[in-house]
Backbone as a ProteinNet text record, in pm:
[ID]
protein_1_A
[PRIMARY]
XXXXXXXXXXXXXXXXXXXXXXXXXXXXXXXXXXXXXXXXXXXXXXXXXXXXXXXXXXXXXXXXXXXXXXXXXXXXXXXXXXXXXXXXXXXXXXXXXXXXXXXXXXXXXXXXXX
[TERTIARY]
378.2	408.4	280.6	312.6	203	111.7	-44.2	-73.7	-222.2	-284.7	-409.4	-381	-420.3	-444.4	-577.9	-685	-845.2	-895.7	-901.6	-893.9	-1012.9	-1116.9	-1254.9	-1289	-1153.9	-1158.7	-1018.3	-981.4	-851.4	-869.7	-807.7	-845.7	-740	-637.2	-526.9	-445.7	-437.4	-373.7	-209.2	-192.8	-9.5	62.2	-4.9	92	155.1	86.9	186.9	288.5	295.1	392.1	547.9	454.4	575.4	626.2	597.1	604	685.5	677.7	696.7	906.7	960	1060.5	1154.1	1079.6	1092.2	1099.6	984.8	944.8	875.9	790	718.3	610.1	527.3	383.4	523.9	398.1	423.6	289.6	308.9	217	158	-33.8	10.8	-123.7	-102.4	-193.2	-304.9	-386.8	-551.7	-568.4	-519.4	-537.2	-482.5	-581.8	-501.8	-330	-296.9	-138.6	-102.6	-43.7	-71.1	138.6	68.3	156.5	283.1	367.6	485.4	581	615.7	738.4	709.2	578.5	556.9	633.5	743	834.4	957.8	998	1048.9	994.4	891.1	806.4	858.4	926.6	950.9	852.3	743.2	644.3	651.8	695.5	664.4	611.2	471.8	294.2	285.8	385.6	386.3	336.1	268.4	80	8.2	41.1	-119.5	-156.7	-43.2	-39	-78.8	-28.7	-56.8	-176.6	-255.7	-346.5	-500.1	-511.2	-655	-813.1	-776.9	-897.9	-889	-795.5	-828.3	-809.2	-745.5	-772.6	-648.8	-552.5	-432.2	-407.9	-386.2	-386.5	-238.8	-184.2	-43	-14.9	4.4	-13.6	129	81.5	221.7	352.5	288.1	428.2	511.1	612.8	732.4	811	841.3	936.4	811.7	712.2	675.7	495.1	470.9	333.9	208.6	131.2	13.4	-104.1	-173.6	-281.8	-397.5	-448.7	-515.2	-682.4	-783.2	-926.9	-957.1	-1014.3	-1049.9	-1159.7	-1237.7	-1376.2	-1341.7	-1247	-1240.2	-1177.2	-1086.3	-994.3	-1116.9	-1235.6	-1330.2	-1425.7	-1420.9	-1521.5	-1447.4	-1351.8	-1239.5	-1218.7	-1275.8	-1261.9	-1102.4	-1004.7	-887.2	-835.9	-865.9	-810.5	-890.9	-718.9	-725.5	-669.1	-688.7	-648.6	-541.2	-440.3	-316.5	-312.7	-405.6	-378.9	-469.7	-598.3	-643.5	-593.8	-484.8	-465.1	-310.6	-277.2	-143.5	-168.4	-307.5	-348.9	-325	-345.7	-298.6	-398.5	-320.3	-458.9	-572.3	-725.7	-858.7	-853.6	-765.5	-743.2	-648	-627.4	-577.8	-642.3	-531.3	-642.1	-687.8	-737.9	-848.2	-762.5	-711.4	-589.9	-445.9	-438.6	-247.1	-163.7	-188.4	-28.6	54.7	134.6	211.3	339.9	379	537.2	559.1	516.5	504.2	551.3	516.9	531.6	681.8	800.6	919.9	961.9	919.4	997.6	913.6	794.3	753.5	788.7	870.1	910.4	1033	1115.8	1259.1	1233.8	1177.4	1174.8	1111.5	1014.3	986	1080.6	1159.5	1302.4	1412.1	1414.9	1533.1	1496.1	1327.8	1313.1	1322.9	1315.3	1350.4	1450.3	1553.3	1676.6	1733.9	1728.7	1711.3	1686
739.3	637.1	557.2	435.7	342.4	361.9	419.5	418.9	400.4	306.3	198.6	82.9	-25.1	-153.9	-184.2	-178.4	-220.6	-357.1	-398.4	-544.3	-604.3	-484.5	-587.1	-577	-535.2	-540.3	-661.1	-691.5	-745.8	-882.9	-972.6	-1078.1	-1213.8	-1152.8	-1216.5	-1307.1	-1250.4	-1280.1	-1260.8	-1195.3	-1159.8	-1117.7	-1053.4	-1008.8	-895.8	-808	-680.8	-721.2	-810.9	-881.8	-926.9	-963.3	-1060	-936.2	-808.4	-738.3	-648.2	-593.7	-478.8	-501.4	-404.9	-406.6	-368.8	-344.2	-293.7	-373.1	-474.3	-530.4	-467.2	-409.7	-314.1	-402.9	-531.4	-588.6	-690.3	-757.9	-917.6	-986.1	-1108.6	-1173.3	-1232.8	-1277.8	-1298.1	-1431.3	-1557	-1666.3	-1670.2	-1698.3	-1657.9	-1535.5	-1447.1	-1304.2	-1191.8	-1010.8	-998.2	-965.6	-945.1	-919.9	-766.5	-703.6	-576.1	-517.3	-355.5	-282.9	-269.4	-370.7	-406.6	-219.6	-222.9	-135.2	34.8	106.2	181.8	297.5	285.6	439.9	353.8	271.1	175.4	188.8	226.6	237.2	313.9	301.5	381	473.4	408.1	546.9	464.7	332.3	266.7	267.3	247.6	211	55.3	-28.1	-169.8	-203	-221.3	-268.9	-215.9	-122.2	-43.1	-113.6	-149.3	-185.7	-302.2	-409.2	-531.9	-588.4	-502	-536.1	-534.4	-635.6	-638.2	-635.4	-624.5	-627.8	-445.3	-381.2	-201.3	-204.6	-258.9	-270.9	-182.3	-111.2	-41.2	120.1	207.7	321.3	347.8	427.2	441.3	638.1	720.6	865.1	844.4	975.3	1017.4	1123.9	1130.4	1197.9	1103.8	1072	989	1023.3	1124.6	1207.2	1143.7	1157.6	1136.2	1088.8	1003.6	954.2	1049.3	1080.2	1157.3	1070.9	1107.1	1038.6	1078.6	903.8	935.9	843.3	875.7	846.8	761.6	655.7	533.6	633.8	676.9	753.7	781.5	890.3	1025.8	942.3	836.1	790.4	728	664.3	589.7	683.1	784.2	897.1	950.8	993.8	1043.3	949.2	803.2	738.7	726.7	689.6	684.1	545.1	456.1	343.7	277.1	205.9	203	258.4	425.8	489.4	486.4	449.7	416.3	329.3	224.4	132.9	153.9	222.8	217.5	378.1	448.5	589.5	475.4	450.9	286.8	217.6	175.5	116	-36.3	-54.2	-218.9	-322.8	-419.5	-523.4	-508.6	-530.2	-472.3	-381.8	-273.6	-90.8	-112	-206	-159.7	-111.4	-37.7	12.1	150	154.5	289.9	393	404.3	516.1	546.6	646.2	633.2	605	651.9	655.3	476.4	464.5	354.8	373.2	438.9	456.9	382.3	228.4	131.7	17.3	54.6	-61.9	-62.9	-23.5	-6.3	-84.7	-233.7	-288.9	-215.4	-208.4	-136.2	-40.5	33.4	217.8	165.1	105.5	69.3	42	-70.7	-135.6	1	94.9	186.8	284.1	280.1	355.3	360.1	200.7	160.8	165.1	126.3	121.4	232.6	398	496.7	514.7	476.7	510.3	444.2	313.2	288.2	302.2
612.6	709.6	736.9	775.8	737.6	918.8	901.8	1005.9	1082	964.3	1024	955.7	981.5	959.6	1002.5	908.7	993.8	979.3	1080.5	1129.4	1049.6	1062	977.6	859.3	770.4	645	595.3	702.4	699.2	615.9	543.4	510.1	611.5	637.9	679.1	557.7	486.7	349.6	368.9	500.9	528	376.9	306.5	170.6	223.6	338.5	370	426.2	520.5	606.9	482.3	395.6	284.3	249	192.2	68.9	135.2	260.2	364.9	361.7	281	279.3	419.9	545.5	642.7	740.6	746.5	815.5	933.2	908.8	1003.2	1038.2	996.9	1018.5	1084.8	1194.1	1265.9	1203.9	1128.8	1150.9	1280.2	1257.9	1401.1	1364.9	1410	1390.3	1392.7	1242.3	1328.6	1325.9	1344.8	1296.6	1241.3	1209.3	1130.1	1157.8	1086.6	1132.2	1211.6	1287.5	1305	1295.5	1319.2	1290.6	1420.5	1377.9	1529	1518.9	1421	1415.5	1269.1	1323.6	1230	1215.5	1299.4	1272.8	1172.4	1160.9	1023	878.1	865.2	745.1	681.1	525.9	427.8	374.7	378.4	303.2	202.3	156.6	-11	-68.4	20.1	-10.1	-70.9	-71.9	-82.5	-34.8	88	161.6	131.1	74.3	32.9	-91.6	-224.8	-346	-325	-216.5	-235	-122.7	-84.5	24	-92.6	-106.4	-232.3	-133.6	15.1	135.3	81.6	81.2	78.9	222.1	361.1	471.9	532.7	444.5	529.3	471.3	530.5	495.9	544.1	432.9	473.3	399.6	544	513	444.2	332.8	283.9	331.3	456.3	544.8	585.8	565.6	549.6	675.6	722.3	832.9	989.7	1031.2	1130.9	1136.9	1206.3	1234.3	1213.3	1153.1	1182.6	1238.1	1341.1	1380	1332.2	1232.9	1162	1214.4	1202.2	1241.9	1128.7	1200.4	1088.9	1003.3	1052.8	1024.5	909.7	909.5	850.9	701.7	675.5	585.7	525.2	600.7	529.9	436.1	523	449.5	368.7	388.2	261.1	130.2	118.6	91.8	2	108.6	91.2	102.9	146.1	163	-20.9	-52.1	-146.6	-280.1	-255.2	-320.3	-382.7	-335.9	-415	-514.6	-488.7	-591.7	-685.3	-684.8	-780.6	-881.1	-824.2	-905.5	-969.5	-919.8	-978.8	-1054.7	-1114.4	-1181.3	-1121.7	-1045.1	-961.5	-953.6	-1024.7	-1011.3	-1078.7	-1014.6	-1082	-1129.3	-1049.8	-1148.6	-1237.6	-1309.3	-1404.1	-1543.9	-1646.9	-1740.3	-1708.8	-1603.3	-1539.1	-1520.8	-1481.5	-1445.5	-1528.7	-1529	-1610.1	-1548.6	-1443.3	-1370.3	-1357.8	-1418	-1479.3	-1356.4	-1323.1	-1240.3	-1209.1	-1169.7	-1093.1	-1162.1	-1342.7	-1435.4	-1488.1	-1381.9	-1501.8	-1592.7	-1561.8	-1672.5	-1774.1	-1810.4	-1929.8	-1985.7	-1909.8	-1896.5	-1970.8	-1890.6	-1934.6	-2115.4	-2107.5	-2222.3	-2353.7	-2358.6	-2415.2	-2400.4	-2337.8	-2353.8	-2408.6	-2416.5	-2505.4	-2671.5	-2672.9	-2807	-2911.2	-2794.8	-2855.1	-2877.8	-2791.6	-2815.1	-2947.4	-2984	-3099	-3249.9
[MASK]
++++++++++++++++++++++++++++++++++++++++++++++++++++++++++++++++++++++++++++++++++++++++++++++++++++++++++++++++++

């Protein structure tokens, strides 16, 4: 569940706002956008994938909020993490994990079947 947004890494780029199948972010004018509705959050990691600031951390407990310390996620160096083990964007290449790429999956699927 999605549960920092850090303002001074923020760019205000509103891509979580667009991407957020939930609608859990409000944009907000002039600044960054914040977290209106975080018990809505699927657990997608679609802000995490599409936030290129590294500025949102989204825990993978899905069922309920954990309160999490900016500190500790920075030192853990976790923000981010998703996208670069996703291979997303700049990470791509670097990592395997593909799950993300289905049309590619699909398409190498059919060609076996073939």
């Amino acid at each position: 569940m999605i549960e920092l947004l850090l303002a001074e890494r923020c760019t205000g780029c509103n891509r979580c706002v667009a991407v957020c199948p939930s609608n859990v972010f409000d944009a907000v004018r002039d600044a960054p956008p914040v977290i209106a509705r975080a018990k809505d959050c699927q657990t997608c990691f679609m802000c995490e994938l599409y936030c290129q600031a590294d500025a949102l951390f989204v825990h993978p407990n899905a069922e309920q909020r954990v309160p999490t310390e900016p500190a500790a996620v920075l030192a853990a160096d976790l923000l981010g993490q998703y996208r670069r083990e996703s291979g997303w964007d700049e990470w791509a290449g670097h990592y395997p994990n593909e799950h993300w790429m289905m049309e590619q999956v699909f398409r190498r699927a059919l060609a076996a079947r073939q």
